[in-house]
N, CA, C and O of each residue as an XYZ file, in Angstrom:
840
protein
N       0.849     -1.193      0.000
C       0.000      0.000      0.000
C       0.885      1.244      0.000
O       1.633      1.516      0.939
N       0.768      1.943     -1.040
C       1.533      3.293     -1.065
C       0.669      4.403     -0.841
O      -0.170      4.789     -1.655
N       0.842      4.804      0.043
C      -0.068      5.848      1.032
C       0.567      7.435      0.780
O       1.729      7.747      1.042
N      -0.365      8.263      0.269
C       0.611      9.887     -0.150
C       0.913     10.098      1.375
O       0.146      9.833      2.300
N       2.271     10.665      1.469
C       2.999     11.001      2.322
C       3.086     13.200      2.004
O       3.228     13.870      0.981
N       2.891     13.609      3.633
C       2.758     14.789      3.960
C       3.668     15.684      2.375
O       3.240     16.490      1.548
N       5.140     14.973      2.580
C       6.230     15.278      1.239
C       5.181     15.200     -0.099
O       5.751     15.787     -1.018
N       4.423     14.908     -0.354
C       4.060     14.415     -1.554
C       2.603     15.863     -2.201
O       2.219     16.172     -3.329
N       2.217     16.365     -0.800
C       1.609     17.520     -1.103
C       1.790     18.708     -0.263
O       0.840     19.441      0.012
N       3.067     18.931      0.180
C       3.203     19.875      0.708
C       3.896     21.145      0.138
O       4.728     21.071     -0.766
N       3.556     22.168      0.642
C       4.288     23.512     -0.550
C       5.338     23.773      0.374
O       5.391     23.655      1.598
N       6.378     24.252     -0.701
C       7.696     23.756     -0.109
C       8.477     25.582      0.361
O       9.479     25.792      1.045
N       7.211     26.992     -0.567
C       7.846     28.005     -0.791
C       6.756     28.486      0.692
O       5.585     28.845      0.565
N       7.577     28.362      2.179
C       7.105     28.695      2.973
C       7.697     30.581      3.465
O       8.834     31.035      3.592
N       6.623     31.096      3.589
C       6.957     32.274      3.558
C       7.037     32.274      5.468
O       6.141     31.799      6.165
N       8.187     32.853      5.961
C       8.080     33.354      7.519
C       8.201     34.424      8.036
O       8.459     35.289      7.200
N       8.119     34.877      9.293
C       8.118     36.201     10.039
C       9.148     35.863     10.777
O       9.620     34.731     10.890
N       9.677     37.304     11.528
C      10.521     37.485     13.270
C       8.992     37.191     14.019
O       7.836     37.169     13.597
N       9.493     37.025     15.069
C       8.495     37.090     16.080
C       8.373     38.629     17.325
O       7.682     38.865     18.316
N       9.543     39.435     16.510
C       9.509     40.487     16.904
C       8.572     41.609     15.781
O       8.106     42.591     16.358
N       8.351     41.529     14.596
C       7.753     42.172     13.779
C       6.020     42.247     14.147
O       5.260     41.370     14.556
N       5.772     43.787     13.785
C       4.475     43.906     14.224
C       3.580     42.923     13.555
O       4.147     42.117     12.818
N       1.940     42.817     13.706
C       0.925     42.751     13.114
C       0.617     42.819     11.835
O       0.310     42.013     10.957
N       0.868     44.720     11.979
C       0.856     45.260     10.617
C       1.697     44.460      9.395
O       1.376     44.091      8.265
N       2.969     44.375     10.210
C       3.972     43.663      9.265
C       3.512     42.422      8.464
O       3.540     42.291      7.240
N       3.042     41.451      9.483
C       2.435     40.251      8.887
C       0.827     40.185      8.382
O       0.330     39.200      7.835
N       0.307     41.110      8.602
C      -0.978     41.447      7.429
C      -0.343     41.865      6.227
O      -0.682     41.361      5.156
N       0.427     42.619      6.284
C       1.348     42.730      4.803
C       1.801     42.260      3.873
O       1.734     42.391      2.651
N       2.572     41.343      4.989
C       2.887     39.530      4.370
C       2.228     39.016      3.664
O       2.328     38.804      2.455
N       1.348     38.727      4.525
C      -0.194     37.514      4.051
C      -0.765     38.496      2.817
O      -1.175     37.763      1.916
N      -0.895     39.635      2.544
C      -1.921     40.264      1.925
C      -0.489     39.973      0.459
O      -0.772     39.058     -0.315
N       0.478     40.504      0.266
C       1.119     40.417     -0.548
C       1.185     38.742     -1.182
O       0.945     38.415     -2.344
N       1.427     38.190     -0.488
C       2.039     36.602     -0.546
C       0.625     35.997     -1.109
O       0.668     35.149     -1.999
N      -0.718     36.473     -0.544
C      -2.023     36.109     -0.938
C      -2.141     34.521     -0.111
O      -2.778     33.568     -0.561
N      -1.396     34.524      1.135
C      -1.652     33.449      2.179
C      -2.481     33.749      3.353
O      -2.894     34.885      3.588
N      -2.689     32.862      3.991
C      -3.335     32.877      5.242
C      -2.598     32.672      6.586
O      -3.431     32.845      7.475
N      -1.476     32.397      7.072
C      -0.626     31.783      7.425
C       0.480     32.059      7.070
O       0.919     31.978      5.923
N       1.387     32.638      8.643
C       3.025     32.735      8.412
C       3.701     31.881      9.812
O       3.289     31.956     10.969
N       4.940     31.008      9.259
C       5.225     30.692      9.905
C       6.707     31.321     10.931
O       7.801     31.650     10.472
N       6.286     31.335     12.366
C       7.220     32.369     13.138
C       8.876     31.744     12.690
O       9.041     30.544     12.472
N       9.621     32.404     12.631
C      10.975     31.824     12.793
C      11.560     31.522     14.036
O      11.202     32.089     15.068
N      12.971     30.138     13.979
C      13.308     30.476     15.497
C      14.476     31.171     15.667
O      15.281     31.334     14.749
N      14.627     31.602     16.805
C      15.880     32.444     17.146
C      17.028     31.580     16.935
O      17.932     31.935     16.177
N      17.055     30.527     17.520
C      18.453     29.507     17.490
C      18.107     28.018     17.232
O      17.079     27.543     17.716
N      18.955     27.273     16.474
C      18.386     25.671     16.317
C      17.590     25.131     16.862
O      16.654     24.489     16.384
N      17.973     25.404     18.430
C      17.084     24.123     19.876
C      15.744     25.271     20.080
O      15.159     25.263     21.163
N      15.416     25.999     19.263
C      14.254     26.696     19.532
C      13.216     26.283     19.011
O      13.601     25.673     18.013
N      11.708     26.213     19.080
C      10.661     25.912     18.516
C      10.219     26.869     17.617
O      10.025     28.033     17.969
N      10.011     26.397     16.265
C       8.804     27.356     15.573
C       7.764     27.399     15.922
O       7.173     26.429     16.398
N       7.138     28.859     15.731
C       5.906     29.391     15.637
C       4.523     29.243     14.979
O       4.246     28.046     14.906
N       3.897     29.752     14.653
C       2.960     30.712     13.585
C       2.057     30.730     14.220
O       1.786     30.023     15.190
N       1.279     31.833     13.578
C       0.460     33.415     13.242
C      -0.445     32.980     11.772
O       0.288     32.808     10.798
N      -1.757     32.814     11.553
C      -2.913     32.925     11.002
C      -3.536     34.274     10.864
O      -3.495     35.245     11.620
N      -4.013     34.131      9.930
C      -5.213     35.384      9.605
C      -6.484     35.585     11.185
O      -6.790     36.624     11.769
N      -7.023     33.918     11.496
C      -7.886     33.860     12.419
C      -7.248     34.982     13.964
O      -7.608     35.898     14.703
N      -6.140     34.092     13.693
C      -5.155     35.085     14.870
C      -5.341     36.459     15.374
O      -5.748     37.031     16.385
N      -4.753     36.784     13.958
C      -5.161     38.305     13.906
C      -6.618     38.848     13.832
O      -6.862     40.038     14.034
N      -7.425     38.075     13.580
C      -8.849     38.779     13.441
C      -9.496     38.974     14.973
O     -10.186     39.877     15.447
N      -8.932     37.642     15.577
C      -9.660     37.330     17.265
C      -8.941     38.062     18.059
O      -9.547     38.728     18.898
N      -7.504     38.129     18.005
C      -6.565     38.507     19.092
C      -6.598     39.945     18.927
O      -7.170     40.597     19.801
N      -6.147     40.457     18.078
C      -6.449     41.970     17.435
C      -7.332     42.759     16.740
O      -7.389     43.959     17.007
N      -7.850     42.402     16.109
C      -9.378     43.928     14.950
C     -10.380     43.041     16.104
O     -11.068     44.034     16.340
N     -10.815     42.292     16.731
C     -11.872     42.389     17.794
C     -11.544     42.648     18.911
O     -12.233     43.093     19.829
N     -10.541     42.397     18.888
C     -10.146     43.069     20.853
C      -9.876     45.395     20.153
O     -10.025     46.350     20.915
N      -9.619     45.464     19.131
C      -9.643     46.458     19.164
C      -8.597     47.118     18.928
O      -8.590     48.308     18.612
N      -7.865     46.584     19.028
C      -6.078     46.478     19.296
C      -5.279     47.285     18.056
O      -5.741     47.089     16.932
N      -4.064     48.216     18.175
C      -3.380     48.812     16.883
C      -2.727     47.663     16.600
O      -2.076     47.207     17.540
N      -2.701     46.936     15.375
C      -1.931     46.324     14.921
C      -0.571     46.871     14.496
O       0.189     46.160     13.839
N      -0.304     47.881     14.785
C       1.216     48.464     14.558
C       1.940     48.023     16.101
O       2.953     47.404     16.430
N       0.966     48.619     16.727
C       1.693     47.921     18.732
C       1.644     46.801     18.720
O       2.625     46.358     19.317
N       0.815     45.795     18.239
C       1.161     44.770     18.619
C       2.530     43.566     18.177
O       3.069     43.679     17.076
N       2.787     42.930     18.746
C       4.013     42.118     18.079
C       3.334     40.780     17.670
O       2.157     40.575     17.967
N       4.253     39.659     16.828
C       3.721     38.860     16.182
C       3.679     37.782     17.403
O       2.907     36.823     17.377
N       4.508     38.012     18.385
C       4.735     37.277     19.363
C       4.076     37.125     20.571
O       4.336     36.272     21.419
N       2.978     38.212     20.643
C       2.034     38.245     21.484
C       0.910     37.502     20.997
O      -0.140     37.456     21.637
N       1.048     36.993     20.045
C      -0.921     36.060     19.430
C      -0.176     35.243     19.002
O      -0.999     34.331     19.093
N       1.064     34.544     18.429
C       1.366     33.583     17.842
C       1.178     32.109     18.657
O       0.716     32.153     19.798
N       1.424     31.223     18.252
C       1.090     29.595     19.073
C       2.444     28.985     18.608
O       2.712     28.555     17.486
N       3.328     29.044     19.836
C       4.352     28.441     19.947
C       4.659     27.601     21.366
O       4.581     28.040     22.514
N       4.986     26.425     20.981
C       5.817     25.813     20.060
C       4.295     25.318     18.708
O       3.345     25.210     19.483
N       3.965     25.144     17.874
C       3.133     24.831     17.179
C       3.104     23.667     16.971
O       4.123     23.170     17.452
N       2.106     22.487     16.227
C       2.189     21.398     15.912
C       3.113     21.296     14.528
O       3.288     22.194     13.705
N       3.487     20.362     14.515
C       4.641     20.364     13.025
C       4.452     18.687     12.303
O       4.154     17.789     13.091
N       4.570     18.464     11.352
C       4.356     17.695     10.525
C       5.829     16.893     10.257
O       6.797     17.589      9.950
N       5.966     15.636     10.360
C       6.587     14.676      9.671
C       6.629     14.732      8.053
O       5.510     14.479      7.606
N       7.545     14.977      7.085
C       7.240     14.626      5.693
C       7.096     13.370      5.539
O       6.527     13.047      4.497
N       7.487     12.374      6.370
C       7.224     11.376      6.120
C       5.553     10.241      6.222
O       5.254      9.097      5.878
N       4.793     11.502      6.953
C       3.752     10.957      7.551
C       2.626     10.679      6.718
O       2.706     11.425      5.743
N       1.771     10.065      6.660
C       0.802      9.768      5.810
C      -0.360     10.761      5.640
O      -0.987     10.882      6.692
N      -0.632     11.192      5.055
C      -1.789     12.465      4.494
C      -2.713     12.328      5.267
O      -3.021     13.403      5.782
N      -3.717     10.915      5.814
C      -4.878     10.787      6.222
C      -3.898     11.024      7.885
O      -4.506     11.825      8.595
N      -3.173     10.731      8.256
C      -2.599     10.979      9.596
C      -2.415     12.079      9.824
O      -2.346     12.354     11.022
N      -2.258     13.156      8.879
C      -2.025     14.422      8.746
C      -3.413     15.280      9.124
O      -3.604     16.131      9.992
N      -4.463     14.604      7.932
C      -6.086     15.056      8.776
C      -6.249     14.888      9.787
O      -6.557     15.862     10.475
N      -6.129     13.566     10.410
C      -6.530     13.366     11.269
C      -5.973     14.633     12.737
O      -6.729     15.239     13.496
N      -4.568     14.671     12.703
C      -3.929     15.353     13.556
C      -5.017     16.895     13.624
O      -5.529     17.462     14.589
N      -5.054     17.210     12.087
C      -5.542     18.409     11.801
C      -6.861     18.588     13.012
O      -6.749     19.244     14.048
N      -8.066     17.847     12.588
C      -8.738     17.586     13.218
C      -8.733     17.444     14.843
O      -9.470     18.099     15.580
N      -7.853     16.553     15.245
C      -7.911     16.480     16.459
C      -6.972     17.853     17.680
O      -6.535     17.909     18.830
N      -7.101     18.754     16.426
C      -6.567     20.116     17.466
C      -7.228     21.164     17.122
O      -7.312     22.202     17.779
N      -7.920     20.845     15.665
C      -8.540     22.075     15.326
C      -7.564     23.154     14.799
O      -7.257     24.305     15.110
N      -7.207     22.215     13.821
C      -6.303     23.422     12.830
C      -6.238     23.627     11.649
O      -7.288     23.162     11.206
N      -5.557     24.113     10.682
C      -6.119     24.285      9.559
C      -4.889     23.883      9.016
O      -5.078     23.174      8.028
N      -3.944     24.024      9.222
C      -2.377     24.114      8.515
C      -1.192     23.802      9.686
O      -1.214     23.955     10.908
N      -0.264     23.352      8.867
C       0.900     23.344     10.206
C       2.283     22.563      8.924
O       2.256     21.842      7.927
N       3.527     23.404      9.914
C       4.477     23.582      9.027
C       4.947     21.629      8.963
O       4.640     20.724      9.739
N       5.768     21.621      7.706
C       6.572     20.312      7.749
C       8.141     20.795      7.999
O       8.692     21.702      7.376
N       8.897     19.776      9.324
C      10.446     19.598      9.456
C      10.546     18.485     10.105
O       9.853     17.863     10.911
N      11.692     18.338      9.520
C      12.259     17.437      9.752
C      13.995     17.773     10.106
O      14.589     18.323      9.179
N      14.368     17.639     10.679
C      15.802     19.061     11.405
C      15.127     20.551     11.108
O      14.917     21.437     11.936
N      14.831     20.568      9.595
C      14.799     21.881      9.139
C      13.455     22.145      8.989
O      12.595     21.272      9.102
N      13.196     23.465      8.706
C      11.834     23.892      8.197
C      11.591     23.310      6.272
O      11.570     24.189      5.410
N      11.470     22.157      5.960
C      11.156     21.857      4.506
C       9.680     22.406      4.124
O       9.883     22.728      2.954
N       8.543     22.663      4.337
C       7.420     22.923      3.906
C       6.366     23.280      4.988
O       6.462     23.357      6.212
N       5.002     23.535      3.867
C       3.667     23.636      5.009
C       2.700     23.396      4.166
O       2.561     23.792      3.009
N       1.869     22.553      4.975
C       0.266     21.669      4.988
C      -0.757     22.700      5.090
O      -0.682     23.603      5.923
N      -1.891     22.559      4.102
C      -2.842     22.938      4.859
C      -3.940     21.833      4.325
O      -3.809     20.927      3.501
N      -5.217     22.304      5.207
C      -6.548     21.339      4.545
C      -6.782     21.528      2.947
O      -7.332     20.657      2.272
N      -6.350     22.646      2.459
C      -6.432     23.105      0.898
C      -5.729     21.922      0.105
O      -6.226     21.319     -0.847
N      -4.602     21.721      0.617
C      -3.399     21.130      0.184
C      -4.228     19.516      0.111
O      -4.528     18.885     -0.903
N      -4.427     19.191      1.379
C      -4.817     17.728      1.725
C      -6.377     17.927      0.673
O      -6.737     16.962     -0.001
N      -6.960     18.873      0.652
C      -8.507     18.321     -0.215
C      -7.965     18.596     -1.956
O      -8.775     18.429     -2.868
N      -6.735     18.962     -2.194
C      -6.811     19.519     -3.486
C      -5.517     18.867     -3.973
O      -5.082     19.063     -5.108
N      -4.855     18.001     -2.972
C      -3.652     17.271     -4.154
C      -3.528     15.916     -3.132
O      -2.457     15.331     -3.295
N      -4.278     15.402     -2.269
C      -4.300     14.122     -1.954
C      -4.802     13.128     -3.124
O      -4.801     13.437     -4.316
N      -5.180     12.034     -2.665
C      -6.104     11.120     -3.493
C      -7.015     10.830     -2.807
O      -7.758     10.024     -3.367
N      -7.212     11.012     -2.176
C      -8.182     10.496     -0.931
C      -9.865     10.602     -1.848
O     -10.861     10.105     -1.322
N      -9.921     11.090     -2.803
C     -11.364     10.771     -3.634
C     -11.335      9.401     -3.971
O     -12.053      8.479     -3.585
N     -10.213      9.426     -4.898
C      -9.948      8.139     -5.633
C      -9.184      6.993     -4.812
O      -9.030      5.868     -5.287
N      -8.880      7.235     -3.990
C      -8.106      6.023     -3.288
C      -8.408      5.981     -2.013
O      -7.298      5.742     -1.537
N      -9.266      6.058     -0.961
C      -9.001      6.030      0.200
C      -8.662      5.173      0.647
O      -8.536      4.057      0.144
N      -8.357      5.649      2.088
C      -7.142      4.907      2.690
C      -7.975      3.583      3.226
O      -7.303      2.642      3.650
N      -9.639      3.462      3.222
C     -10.024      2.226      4.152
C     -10.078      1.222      2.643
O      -9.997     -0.003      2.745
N     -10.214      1.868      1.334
C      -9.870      1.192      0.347
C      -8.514      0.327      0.596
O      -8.436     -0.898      0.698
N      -7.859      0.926      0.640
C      -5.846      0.495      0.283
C      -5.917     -0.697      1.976
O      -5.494     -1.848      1.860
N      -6.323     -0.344      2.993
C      -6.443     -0.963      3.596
C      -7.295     -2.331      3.719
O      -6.907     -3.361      4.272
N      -8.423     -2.140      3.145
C      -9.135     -3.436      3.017
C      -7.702     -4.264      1.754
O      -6.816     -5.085      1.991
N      -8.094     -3.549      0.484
C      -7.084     -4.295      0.078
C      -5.346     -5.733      0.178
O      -4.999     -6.866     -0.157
N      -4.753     -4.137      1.088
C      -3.630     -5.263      1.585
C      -3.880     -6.104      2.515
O      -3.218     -7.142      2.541
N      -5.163     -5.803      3.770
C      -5.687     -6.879      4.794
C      -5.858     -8.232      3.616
O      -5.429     -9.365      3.835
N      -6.481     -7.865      2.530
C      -6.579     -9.390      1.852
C      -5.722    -10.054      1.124
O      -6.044    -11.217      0.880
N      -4.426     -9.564      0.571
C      -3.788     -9.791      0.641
C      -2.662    -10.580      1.396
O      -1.762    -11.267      0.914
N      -3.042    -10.210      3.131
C      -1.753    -10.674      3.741
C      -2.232    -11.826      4.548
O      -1.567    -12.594      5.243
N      -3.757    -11.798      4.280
C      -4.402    -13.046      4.693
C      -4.187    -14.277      3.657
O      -4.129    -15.458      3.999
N      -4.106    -13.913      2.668
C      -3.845    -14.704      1.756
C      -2.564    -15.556      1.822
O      -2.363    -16.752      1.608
N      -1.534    -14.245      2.296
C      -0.433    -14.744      2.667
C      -0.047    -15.328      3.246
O       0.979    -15.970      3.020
N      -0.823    -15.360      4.422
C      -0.410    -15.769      6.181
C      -0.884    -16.924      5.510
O       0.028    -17.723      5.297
N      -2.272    -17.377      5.002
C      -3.023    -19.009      5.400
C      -1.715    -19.817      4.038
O      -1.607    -21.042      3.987
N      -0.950    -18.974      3.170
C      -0.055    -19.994      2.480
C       1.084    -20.475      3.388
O       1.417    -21.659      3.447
N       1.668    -19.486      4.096
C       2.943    -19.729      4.570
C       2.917    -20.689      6.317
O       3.789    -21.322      6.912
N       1.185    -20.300      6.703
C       0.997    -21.631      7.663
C       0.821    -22.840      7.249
O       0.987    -23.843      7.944
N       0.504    -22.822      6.193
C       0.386    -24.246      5.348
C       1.456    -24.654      4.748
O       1.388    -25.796      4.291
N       3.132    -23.670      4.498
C       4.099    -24.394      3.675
C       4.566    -25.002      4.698
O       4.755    -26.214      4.794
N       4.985    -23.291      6.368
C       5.764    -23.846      6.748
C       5.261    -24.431      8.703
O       6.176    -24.423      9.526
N       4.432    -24.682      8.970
C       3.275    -25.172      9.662
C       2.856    -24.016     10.665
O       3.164    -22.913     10.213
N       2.230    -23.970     11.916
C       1.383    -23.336     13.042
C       2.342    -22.378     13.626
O       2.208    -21.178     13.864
N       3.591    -23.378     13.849
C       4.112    -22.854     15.055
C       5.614    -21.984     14.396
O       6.495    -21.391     15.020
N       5.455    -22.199     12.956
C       6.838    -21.112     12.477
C       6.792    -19.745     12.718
O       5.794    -19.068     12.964
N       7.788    -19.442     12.640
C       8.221    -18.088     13.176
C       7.441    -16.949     11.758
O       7.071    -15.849     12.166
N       7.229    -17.237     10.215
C       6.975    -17.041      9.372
C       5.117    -16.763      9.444
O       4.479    -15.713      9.371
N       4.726    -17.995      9.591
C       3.111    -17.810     10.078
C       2.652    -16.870     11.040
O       2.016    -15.874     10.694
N       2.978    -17.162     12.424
C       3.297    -16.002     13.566
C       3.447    -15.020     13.036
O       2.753    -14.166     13.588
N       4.255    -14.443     11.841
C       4.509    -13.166     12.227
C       3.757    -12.513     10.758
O       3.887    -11.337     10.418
N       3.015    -13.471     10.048
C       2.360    -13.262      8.826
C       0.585    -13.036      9.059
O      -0.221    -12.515      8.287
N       0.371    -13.624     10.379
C      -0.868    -13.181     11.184
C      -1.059    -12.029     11.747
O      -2.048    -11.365     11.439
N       0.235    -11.394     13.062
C       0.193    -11.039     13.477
C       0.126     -9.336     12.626
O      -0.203     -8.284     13.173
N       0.549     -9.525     11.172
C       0.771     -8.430     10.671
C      -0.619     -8.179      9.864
O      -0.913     -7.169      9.226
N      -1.330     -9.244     10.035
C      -2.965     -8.579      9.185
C      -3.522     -8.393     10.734
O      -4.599     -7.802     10.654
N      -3.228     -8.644     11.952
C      -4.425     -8.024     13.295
C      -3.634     -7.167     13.440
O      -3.742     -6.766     14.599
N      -2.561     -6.417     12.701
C      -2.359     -4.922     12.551
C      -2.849     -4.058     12.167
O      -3.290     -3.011     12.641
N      -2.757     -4.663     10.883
C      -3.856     -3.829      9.632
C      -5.477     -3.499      9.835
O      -6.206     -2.512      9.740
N      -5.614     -4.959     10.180
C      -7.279     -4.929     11.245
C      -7.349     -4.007     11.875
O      -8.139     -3.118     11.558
N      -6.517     -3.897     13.026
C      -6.306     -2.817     14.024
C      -6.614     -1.489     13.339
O      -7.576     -0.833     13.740
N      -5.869     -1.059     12.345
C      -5.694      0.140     11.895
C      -7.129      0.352     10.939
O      -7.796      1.385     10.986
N      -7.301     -0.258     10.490
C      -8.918     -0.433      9.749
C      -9.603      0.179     10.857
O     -10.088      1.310     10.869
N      -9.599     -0.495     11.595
C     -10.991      0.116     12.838
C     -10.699      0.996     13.695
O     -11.407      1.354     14.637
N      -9.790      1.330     13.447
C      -8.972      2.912     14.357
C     -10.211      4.041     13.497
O     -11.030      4.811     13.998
N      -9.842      3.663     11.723
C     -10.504      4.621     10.997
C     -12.264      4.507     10.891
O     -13.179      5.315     10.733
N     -12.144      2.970     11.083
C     -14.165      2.704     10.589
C     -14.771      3.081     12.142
O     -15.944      2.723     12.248
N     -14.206      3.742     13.394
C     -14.549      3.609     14.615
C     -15.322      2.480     15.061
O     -16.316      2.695     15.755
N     -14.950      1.129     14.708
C     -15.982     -0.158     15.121
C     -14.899     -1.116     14.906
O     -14.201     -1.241     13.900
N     -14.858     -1.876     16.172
C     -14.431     -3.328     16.062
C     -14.957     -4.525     15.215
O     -16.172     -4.724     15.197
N     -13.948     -5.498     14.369
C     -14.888     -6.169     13.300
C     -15.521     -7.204     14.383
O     -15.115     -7.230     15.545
N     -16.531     -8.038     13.910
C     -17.059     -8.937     14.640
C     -16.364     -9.931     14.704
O     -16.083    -10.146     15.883
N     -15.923    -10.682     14.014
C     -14.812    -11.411     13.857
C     -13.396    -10.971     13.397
O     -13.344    -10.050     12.582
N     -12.481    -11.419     13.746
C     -10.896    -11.064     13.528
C     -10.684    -12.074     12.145
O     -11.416    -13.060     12.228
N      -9.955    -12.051     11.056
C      -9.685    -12.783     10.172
C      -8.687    -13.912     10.345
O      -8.593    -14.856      9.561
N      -7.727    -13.688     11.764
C      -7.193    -14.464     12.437
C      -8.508    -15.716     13.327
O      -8.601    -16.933     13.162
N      -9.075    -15.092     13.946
C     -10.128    -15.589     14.512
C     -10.945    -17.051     13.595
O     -11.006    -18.211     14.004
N     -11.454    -16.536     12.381
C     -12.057    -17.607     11.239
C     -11.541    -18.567     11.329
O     -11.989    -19.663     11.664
N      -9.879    -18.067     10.851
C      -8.938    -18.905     10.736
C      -8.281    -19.895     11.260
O      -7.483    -20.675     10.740
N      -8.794    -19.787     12.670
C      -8.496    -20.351     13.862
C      -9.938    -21.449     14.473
O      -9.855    -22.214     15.434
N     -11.132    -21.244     13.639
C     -12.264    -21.913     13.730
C     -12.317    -22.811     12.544
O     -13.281    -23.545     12.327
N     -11.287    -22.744     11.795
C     -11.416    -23.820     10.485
C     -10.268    -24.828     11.107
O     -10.314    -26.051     10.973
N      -9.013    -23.965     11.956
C      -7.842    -24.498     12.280
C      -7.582    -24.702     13.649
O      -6.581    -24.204     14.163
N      -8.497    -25.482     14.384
C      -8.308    -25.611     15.663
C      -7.579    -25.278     16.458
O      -7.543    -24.367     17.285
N      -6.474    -26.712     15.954
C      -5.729    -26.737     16.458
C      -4.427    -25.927     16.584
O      -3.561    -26.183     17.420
N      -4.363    -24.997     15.748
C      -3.684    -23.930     15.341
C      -3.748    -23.185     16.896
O      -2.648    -22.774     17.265
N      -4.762    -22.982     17.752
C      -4.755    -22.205     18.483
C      -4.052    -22.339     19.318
O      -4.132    -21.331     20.021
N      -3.430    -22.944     19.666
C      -2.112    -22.747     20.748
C      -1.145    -22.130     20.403
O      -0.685    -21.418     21.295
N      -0.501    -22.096     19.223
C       0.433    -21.434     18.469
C      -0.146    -19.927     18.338
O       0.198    -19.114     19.196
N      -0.883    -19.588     17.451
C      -1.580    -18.119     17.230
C      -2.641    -17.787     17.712
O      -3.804    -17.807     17.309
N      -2.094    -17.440     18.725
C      -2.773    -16.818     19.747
C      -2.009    -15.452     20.190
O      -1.144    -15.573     21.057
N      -2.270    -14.142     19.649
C      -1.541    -12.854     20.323
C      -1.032    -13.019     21.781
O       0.061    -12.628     22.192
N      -1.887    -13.588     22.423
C      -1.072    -13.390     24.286
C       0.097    -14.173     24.144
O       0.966    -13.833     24.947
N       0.388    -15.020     23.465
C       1.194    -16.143     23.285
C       2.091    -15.235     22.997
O       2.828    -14.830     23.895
N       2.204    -14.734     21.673
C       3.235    -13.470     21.239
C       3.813    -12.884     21.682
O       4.985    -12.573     21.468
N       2.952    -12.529     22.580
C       3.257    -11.017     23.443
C       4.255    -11.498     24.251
O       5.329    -10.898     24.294
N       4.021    -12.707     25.041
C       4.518    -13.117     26.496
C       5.741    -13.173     26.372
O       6.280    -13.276     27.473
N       6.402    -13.155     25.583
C       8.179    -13.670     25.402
C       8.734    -12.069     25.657
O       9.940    -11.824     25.639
């Protein structure tokens, strides 16, 4: 399963601020650049990046009332911010999005390489054409396929079977992370009602215990 990775739609021409520069400054920014979103710079390596949104400025400043010339970028900004893996998977990327309530957030990895937003993820993912519980059902059948050959070349208790099971009640796992529902049966489980005796061998607690 080749899953788009954060790298794969992220814009790479990230425009940033000081965190000493006014308001004004970074409405300037954004209005020139035609973004929504700047990301703060840091002072020194071991420092955290920033950023500063349009929302930012609308809540923190033009409704509180505030001169955006007095204010600094560093008084409304959200630092340390959430930051993105390029390596991470797009739907992991929503999801994060979601579970903080954000709209965008920069990608590094040592360095500042890029920045995400929901634009990005609805307008150069695949997620129409491919979703991810697609690609997932998929390789789950696949590795079931796999597992019931390689318990049958190389029997119950190989190290090969074991670990050819244990890698579709992964995938399972991750299936129902996304469908929010446990399956009724495990595909290990079936497998184990056709194969009795199999069950001493594959059995997860068994796994685990070593």
């Amino acid at each position: 399963m080749m899953m788009m990775k954060v790298a794969d739609i992220m814009t790479k021409d990230v425009i940033t601020i000081r965190s000493s520069a006014t308001v004004s400054m970074a409405v300037k920014l954004m209005r020139d650049k035609k973004i929504h979103t700047l990301i703060v710079q840091r002072r020194h390596p071991q420092d955290a990046y920033g950023i500063i949104t349009d929302s930012d400025i609308v809540n923190e400043v033009i409704a509180s009332g505030k001169n955006p010339k007095q204010v600094r970028v560093y008084e409304i900004m959200t630092k340390p911010c959430l930051v993105l893996n390029p390596d991470l998977g797009v739907e992991y990327a929503a999801k994060l999005f979601k579970n903080h309530g954000i709209r965008c957030a920069p990608v590094i990895k040592d360095e500042l390489l890029g920045i995400v937003s929901i634009v990005d993820i609805l307008n150069k993912s695949e997620f129409l054409n491919n979703p991810i519980e697609d690609q997932l059902q998929q390789e789950i059948e696949e590795k079931i396929s796999q597992a019931r050959k390689l318990c049958q070349e190389f029997s119950h208790d190989s190290q090969a079977c074991q670990e050819a099971w244990l890698l579709v009640e992964e995938l399972e796992a991750e299936a129902s992370f996304y469908q929010n529902k446990k399956p009724e049966k495990t595909a290990l489980e079936t497998y184990l009602e056709e194969h009795p005796s199999a069950a001493e061998t594959l059995t997860l607690e068994n796994w685990c215990s070593g």
